[in-house]
PADO-505541 format. One line per field, with one value per residue (C-alpha): residue in one letter; residue number from 1; chain; x, y negated, z. Coordinates in pm, 1 decimal. Layout:
code: A_... .
pos: NUM_... .
unit: A_... .
X: X_... .
Y: Y_... .
Z: Z_... .
REM end
This chain:
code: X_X_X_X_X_X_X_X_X_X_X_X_X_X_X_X_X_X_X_X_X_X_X_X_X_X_X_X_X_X_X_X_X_X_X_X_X_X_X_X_X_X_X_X_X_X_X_X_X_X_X_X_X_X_X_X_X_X_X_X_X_X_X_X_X_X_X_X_X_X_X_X_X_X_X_X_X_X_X_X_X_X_X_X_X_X_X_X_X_X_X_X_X_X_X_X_X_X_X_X_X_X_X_X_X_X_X_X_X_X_X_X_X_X_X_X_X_X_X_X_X_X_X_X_X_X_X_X_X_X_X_X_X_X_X_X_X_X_X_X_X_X_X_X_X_X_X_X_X_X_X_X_X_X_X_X_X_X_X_X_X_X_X_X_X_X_X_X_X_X_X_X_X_X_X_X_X_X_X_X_X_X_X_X_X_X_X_X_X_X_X_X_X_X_X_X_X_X_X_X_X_X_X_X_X_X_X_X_X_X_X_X_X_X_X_X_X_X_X_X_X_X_X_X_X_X_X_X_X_X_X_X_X_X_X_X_X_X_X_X_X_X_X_X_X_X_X_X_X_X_X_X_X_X_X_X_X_X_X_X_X_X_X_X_X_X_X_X_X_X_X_X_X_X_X_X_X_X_X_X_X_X_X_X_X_X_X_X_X_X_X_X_X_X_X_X_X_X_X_X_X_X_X_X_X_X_X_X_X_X_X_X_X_X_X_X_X_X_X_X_X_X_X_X_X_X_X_X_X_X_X_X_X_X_X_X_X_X_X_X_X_X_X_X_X_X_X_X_X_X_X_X_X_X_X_X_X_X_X_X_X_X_X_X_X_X_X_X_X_X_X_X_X_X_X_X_X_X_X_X_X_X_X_X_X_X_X_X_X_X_X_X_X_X_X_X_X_X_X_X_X_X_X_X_X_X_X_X_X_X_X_X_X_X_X_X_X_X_X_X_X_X_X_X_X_X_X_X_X_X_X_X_X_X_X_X_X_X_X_X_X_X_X_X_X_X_X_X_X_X_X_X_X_X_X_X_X_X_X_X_X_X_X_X_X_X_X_X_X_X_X_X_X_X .
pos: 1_2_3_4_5_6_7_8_9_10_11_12_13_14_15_16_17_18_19_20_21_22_23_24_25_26_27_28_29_30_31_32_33_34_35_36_37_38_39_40_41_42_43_44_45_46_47_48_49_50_51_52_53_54_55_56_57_58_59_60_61_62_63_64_65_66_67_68_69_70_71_72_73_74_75_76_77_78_79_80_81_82_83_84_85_86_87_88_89_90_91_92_93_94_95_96_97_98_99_100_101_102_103_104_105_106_107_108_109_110_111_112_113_114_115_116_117_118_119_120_121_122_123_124_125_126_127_128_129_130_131_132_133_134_135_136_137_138_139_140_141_142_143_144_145_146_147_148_149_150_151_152_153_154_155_156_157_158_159_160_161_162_163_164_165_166_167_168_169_170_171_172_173_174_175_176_177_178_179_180_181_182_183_184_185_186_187_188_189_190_191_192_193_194_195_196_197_198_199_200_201_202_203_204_205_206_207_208_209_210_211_212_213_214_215_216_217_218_219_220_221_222_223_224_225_226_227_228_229_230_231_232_233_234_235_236_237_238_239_240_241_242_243_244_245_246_247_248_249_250_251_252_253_254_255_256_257_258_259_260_261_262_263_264_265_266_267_268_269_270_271_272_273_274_275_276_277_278_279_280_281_282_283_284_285_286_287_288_289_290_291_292_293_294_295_296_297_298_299_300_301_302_303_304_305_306_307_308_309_310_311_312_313_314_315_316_317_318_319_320_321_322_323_324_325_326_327_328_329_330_331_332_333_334_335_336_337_338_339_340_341_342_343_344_345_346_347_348_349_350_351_352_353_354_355_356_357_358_359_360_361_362_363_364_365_366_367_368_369_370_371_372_373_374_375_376_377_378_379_380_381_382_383_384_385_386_387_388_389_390_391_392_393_394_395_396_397_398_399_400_401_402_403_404_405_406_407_408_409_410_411_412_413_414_415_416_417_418_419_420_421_422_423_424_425_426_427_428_429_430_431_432_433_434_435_436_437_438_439_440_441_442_443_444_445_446_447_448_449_450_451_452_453_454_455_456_457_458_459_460_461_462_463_464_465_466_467_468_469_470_471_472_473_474 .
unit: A_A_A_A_A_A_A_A_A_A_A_A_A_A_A_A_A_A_A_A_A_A_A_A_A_A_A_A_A_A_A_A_A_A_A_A_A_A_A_A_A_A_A_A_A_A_A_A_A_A_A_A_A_A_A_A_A_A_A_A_A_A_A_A_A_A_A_A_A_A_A_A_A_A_A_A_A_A_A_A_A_A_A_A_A_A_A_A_A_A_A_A_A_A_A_A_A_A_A_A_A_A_A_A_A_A_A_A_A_A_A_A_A_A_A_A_A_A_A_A_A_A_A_A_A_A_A_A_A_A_A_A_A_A_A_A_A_A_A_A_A_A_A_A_A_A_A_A_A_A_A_A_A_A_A_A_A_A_A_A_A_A_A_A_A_A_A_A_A_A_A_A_A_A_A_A_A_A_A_A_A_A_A_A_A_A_A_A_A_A_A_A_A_A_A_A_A_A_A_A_A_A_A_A_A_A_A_A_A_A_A_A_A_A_A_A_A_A_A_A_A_A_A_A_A_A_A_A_A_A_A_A_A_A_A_A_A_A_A_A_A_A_A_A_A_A_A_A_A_A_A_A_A_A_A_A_A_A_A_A_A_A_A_A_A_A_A_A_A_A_A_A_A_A_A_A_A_A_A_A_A_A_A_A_A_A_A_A_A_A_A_A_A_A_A_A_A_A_A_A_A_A_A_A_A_A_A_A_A_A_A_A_A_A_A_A_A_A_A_A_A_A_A_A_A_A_A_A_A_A_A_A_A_A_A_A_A_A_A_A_A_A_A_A_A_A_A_A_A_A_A_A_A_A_A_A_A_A_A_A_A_A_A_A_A_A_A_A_A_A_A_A_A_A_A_A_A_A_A_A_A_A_A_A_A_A_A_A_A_A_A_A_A_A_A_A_A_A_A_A_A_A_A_A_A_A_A_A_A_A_A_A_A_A_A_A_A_A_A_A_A_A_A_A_A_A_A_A_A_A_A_A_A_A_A_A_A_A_A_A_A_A_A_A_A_A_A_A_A_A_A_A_A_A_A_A_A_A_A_A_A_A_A_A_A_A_A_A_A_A_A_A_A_A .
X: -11931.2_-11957.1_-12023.9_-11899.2_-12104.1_-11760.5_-11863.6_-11689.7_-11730.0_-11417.0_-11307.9_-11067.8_-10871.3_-10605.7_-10331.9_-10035.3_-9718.1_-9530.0_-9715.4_-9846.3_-9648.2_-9691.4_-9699.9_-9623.9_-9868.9_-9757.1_-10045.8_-10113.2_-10445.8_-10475.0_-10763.8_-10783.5_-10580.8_-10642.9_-10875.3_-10917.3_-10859.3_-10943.1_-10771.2_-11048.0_-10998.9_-11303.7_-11370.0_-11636.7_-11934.4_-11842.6_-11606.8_-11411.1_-11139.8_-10794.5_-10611.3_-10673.9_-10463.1_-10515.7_-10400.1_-10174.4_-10228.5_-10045.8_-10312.6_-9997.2_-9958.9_-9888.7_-10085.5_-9791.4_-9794.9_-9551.7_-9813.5_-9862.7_-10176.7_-10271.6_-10288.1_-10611.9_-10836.1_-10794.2_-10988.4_-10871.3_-11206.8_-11190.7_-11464.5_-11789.5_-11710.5_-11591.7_-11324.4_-11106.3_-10964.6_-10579.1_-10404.3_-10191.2_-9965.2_-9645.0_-9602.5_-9593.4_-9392.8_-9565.7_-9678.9_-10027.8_-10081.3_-10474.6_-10670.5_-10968.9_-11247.0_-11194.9_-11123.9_-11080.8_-10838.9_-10715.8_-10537.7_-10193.0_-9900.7_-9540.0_-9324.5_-9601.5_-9667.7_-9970.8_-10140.9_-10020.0_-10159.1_-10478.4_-10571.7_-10541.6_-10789.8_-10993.4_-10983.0_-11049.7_-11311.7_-11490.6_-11471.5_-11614.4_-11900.3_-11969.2_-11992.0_-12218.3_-12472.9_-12500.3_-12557.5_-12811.4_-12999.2_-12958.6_-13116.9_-13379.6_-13533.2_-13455.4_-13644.2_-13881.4_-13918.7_-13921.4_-13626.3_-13498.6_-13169.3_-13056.8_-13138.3_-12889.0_-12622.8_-12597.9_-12631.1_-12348.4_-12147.9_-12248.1_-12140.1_-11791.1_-11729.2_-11791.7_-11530.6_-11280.2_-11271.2_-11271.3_-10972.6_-10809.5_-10833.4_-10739.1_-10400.8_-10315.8_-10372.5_-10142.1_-9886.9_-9900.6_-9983.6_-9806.5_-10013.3_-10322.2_-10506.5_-10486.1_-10586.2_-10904.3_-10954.7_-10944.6_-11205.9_-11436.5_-11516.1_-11788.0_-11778.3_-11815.7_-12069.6_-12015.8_-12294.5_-12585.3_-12593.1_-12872.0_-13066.7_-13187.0_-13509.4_-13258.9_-13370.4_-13088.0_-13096.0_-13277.7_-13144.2_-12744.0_-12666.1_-12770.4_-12591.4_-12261.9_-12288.5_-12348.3_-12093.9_-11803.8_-11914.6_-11591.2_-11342.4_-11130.0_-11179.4_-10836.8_-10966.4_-10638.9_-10573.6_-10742.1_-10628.8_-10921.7_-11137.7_-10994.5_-11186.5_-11571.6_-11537.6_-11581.7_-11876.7_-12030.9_-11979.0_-12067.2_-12402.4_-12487.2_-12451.5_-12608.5_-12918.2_-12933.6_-12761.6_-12820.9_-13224.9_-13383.1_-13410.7_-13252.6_-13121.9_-12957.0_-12812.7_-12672.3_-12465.0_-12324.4_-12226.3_-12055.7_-11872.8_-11745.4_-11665.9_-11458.2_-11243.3_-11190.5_-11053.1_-10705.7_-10724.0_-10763.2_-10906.0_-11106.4_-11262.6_-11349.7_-11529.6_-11711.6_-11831.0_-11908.5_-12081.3_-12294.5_-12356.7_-12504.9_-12678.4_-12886.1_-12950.0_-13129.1_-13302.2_-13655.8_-13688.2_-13859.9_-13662.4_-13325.0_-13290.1_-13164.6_-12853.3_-12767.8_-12808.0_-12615.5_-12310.7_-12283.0_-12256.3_-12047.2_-11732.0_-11881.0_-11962.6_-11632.4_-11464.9_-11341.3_-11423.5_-11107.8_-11171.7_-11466.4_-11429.9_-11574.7_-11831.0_-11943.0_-11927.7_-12155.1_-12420.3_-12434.3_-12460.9_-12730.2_-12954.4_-12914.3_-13032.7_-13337.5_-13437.1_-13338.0_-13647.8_-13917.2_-13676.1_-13925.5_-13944.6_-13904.8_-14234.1_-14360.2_-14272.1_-14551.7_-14802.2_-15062.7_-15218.0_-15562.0_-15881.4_-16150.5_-16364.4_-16087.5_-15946.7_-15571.8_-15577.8_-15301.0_-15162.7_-15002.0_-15326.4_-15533.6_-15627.7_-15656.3_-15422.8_-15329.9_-15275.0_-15252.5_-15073.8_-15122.2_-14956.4_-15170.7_-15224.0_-15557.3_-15376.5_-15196.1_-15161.2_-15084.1_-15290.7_-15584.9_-15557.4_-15469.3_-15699.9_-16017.4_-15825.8_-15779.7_-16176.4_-16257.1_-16023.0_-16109.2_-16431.9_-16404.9_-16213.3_-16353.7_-16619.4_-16352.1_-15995.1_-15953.5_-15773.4_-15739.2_-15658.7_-15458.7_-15474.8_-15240.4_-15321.0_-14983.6_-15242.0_-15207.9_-15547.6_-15808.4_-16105.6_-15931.8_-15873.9_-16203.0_-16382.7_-16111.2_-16220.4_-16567.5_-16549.6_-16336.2_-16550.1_-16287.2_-16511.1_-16445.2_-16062.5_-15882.2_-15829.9_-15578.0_-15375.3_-15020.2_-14955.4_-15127.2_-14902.9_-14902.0_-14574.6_-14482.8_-14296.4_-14415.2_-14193.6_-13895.9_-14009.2_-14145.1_-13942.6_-14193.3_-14063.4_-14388.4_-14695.0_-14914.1_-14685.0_-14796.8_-14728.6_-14839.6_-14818.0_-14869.6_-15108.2_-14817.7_-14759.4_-14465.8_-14352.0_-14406.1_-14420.3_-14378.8_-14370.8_-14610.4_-14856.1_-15240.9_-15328.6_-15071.4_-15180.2_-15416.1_-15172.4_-14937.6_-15158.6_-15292.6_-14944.6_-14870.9_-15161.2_-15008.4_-14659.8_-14587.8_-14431.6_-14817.0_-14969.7_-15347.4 .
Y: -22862.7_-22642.4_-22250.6_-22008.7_-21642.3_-21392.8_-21128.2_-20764.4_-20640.4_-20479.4_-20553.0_-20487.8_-20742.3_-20803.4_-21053.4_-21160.3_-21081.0_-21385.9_-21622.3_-21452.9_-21382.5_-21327.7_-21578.7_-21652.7_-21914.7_-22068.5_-22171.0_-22342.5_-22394.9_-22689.1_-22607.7_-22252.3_-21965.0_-21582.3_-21632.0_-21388.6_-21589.5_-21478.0_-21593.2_-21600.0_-21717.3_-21782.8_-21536.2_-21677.2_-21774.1_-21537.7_-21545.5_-21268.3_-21243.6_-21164.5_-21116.1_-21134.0_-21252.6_-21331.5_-21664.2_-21599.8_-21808.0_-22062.6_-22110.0_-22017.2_-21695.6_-21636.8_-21516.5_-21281.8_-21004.1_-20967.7_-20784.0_-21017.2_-21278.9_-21560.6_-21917.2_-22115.6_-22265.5_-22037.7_-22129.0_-22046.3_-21958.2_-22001.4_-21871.9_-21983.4_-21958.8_-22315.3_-22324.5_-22572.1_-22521.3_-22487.6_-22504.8_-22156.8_-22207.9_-22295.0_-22336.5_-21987.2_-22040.3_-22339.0_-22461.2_-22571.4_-22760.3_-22778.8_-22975.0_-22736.2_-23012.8_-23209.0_-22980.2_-23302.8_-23556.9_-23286.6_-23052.2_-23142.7_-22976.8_-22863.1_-22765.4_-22764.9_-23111.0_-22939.9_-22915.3_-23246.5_-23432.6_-23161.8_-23268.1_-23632.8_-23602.4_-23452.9_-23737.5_-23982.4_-23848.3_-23742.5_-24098.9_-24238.3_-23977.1_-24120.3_-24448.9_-24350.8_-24181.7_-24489.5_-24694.5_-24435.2_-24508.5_-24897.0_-24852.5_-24649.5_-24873.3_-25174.8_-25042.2_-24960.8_-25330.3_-25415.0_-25606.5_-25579.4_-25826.4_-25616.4_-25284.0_-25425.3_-25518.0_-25167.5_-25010.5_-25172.4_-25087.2_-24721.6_-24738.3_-24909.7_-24610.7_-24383.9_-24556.3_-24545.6_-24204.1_-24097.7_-24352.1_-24174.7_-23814.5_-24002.0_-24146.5_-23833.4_-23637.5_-23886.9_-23891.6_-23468.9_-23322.7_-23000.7_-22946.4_-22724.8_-22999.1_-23188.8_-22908.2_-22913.6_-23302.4_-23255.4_-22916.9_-23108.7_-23414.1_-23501.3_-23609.7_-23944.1_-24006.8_-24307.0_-24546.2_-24380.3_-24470.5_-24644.6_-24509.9_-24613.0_-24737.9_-24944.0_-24783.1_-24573.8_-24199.1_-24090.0_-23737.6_-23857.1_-23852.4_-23481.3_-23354.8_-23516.4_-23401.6_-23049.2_-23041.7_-23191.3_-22968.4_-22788.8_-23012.4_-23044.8_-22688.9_-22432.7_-22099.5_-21972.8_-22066.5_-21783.0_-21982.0_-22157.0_-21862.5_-21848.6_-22211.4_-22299.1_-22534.4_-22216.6_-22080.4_-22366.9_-22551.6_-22189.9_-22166.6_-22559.5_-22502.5_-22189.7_-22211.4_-22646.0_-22732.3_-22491.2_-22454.6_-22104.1_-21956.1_-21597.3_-21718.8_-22058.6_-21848.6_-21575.5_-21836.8_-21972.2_-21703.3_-21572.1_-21860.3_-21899.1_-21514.9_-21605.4_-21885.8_-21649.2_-21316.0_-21441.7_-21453.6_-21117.8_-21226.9_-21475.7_-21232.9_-20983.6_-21186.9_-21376.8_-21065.0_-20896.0_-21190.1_-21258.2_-20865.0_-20864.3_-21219.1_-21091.1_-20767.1_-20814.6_-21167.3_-21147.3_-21449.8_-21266.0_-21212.8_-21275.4_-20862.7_-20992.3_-21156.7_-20866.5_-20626.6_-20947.7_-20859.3_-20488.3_-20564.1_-20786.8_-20618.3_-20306.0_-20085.5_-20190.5_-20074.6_-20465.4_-20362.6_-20299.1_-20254.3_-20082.7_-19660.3_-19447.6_-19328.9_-19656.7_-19833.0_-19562.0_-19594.5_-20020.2_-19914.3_-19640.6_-19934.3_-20134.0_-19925.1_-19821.3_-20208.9_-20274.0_-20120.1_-20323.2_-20678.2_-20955.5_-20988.0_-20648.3_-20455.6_-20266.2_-19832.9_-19676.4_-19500.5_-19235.2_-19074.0_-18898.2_-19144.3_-19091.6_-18898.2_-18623.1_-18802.8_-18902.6_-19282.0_-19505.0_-19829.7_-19972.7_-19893.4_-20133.7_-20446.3_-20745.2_-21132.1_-20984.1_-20659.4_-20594.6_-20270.4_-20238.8_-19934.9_-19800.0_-19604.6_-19556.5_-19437.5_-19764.2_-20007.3_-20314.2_-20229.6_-20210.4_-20569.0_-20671.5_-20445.0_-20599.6_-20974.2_-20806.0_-20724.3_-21051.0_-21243.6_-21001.7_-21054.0_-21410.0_-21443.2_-21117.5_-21268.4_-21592.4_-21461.4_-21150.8_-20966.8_-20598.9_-20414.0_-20050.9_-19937.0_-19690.5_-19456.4_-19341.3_-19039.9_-18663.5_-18610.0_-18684.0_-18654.0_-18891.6_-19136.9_-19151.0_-19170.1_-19506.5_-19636.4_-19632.3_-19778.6_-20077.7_-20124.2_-20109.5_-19942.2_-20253.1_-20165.4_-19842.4_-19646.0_-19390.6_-19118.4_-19130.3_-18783.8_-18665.1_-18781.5_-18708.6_-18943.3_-19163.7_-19134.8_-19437.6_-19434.3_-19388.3_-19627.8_-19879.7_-19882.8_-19844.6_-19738.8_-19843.7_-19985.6_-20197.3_-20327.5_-20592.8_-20603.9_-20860.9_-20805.8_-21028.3_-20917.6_-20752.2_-20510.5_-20762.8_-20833.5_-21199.2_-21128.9_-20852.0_-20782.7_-21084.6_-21110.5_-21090.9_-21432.6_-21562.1_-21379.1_-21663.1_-21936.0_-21773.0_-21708.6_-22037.7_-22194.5_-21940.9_-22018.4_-22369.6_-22303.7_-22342.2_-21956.6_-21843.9_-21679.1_-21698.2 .
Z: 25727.8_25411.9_25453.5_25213.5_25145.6_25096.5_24872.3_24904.0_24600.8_24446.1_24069.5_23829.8_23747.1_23488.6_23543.4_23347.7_23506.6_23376.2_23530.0_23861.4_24153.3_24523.5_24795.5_25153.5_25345.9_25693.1_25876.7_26208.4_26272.5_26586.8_26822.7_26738.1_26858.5_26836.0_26541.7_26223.1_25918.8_25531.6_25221.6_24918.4_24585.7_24337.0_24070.1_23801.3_23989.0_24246.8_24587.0_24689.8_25008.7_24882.4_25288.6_25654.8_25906.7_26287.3_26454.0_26772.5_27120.8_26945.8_26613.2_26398.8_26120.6_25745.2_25455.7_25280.5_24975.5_24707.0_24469.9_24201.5_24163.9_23925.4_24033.6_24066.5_24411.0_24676.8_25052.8_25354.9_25579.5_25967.0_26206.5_26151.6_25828.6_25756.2_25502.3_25353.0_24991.4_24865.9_24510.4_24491.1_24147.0_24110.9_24475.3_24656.7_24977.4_25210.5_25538.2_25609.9_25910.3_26010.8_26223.0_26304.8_26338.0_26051.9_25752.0_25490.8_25650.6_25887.3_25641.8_25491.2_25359.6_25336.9_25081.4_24821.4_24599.5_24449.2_24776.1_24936.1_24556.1_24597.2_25014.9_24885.3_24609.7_24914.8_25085.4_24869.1_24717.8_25115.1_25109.2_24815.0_24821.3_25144.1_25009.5_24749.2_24976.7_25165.7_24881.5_24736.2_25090.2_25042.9_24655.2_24753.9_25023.1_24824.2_24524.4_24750.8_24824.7_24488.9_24523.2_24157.3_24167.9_24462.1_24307.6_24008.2_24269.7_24371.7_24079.0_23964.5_24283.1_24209.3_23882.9_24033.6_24215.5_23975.3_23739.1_24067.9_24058.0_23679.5_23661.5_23970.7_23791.9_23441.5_23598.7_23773.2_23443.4_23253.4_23606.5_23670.2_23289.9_23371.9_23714.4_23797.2_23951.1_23629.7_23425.8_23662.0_23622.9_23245.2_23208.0_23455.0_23250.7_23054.4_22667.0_22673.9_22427.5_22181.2_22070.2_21846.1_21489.1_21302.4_21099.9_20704.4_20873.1_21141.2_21456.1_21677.1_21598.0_21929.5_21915.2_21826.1_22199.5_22264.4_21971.1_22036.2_22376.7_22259.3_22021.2_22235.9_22589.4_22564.6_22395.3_22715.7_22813.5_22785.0_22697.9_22724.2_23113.8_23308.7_23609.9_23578.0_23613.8_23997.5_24046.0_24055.8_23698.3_23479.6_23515.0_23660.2_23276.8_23122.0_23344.1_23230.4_22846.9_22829.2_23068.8_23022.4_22678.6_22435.7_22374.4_22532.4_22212.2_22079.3_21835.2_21915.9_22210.4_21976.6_21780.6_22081.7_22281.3_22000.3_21987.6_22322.9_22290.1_22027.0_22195.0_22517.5_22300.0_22331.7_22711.9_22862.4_23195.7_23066.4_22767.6_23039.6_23272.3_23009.1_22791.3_23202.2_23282.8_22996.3_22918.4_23255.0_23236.5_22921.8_23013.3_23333.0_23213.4_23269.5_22957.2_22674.6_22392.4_22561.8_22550.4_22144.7_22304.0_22472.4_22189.2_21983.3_22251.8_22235.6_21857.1_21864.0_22170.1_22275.1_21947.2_21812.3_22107.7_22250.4_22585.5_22722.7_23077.1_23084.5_23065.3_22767.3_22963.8_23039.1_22736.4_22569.5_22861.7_22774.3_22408.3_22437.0_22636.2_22365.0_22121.0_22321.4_22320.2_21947.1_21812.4_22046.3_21972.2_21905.7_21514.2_21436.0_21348.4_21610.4_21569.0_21486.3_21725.4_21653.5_21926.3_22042.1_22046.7_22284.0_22001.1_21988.1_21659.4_21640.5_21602.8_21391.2_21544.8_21247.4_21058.9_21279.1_21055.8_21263.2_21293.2_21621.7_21830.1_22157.5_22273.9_22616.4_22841.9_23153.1_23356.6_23586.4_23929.5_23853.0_24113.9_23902.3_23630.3_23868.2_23861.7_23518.4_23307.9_23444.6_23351.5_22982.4_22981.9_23080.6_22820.9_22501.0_22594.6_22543.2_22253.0_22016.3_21850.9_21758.4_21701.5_21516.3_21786.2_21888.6_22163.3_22118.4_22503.2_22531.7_22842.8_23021.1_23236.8_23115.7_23237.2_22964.5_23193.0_23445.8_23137.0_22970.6_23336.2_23382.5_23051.6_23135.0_23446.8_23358.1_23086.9_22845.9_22581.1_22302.1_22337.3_22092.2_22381.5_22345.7_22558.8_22507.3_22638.7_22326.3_22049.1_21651.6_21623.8_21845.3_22184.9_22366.5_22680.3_22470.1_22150.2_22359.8_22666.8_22906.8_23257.0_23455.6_23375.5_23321.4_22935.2_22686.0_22356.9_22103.8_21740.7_21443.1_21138.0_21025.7_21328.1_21405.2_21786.4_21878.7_22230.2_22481.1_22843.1_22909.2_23202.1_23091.9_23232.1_22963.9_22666.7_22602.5_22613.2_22408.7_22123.1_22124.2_22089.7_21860.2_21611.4_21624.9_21560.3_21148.5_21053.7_21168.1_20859.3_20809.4 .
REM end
């Protein structure tokens, strides 16, 4: 049986009064008697517990409120946390009779045609799934035989069952076109891609397949239903096309998130979680360069004040983090820096003239950096007499004696050692972002960022691809 993490976390939520309403849920649960049960409904990729109840010595009681909530797939969780799933629309006042050791055929319903169509689907999909896991066994171990006509006989049962139930969720779409479940059956499927196209030299356009699938992801996807927030189909499809689709680059991932921004800003609900979710998503990524998203969002809702549910306060701190990154955004030319060299002389970064520079923030009492600054050693070492490449090491210590004695003994003597604590222009903890230490920093002959926050064992790599890639300037 399935277990469910329940996740207390409280958060606003904004519901439309015309279509949400309270609710009243019979229950009697067989084989189970004084037994605290929780309602939960899905939020996004997260679950939360909307109401408790306890079961008497008979396994009966009743879910009950007459605040107002929006429809979507709500579970009901038993101890041990097993949990069976309901439909809570249109329907608000049902019965629910359970059998407590079989959760799938074991569950049906009164008063509520949703649920009795929504335990049925159960059901006969427990049992195809079973039917395919068998047969997965049977292919495996035939293929392992290398019996091929019998690994085509199953195949093509697999493929049977698969058409079973996509023509089970198409007829209940056509039968039930006004019902929840449908709605669900329709946001779940897949574009069905067509046959490729030839192309003038006759061969099938090998990329024709991706790109229709891209383009059509969300054809059968209602932006507008913020029911289907309260399921698991929303953010599973958002999660797919933005992490699996959509290629991990800034700026592929700017055009698209703007776009499915767009299609949710007539849905309250579903704007909020969407612009929550990815706000949060970006921010925290540890991806390099997906900090441009983020800064791409806060232009986009939070400077001009779209943010509905967030406070003043709040909406100022999430644009004041995005303007500390902005600056250090990969592409944009690194601030400049000029601070004190080890001969006493204040040293320019941006007047360095190399292909590439290397800032790189330290410290000596520096756990981390302990470890990486000997790797950086080793690898300039390496590569300084065959890439034109520069190091500006940019010492986070206030003590200069405790700085130059570090350079020394890491031997970083090759390197344009500087202390940041003694500063002509240049704030590096605020310009720069740097919170702890050790930082790296690649530049391009131009003082541009091509890379940041990078680990020194893949400095190498990524300058070799670099060098490769065509917008590299000799």
């Amino acid at each position: 049986m399935k277990k469910i993490t329940l996740f207390a976390v409280v958060m606003l939520t904004i519901m439309s009064a015309s279509l949400a309403q309270g609710y009243k849920i019979s229950i009697k649960v067989n084989g189970l008697t004084d037994s605290t049960i929780y309602l939960g409904y899905y939020y996004g990729k997260y679950q939360y517990v909307r109401d408790t109840t306890v079961l008497d010595n008979t396994g009966k009681a009743v879910f009950e409120t007459k605040d107002t909530i929006g429809g979507g797939i709500y579970f009901v969780v038993l101890p041990g946390q097993k949990y069976f799933e309901i439909v809570l629309d249109k329907d608000r006042d049902f019965f629910l009779d359970v059998d407590a050791n079989d959760l799938v055929k074991g569950v049906k319903a009164k008063g509520s045609p949703d649920n009795s169509q929504w335990f049925a689907y159960k059901v006969f999909i427990d049992e195809r799934g079973k039917k395919i896991e068998e047969l997965n066994k049977t292919y495996k171990r035939l293929k392992d035989a290398g019996k091929e006509d019998s690994v085509k006989i199953v195949e093509q049962q697999m493929k049977d069952i698969n058409t079973e139930v996509a023509d089970y969720k198409n007829k209940f779409i056509k039968d039930h076109p006004q019902s929840l479940v449908a709605k669900i059956f329709d946001c779940s499927r897949e574009p069905e891609v067509p046959e490729a196209p030839l192309l003038p030299n006759g061969k099938k356009d090998s990329t024709f397949a991706y790109k229709y699938y891209r383009a059509h992801f969300w054809d059968n996807y209602d932006f507008t239903d913020d029911r289907l927030l309260r399921t698991p189909i929303y953010h599973a499809k958002l999660d797919q096309y933005l992490t699996k689709i959509i290629p991990q680059f800034a700026d592929s991932l700017m055009t698209e998130v703007g776009v499915i921004i767009d299609k949710c800003e007539s849905n309250r609900e579903m704007f909020k979680y969407t612009v929550w979710y990815l706000t949060h998503y970006y921010e925290t990524s540890q991806v390099m360069g997906m900090d441009a998203v983020f800064c791409y969002i806060v232009d986009k809702v939070y400077i001009p004040g779209k943010a509905f549910w967030v406070s003043e306060n709040t909406n100022k701190k999430i644009i004041e983090a995005c303007e500390k990154k902005r600056p250090t955004l990969i592409g944009k030319t690194a601030p400049e820096l000029i601070l004190l060299g080890m001969d006493n002389q204040l040293v320019s970064m941006q007047a360095i003239s190399a292909k590439f520079t290397i800032l790189y923030f330290w410290d000596p009492s520096c756990g981390h950096c302990k470890t990486e600054t000997p790797k950086l050693v080793d690898y300039y070492n390496k590569v300084k007499d065959t890439l034109d490449l520069k190091i500006y090491a940019v010492c986070s210590d206030t003590s200069l004696t405790s700085w130059k004695n570090a350079v020394a003994e890491k031997k970083m003597d090759a390197f344009i050692n500087v202390n940041g604590t003694r500063t002509a222009k240049g704030n590096f903890h605020n310009l720069y972002d740097i919170y702890s230490t050790p930082v790296v920093y690649v530049l391009d002959y131009r003082k541009r960022i091509i890379a940041k926050r990078l680990p020194v064992d893949q400095i190498g790599f990524f300058l070799e691809f670099y060098k490769k890639h065509p917008t590299f300037k000799d």
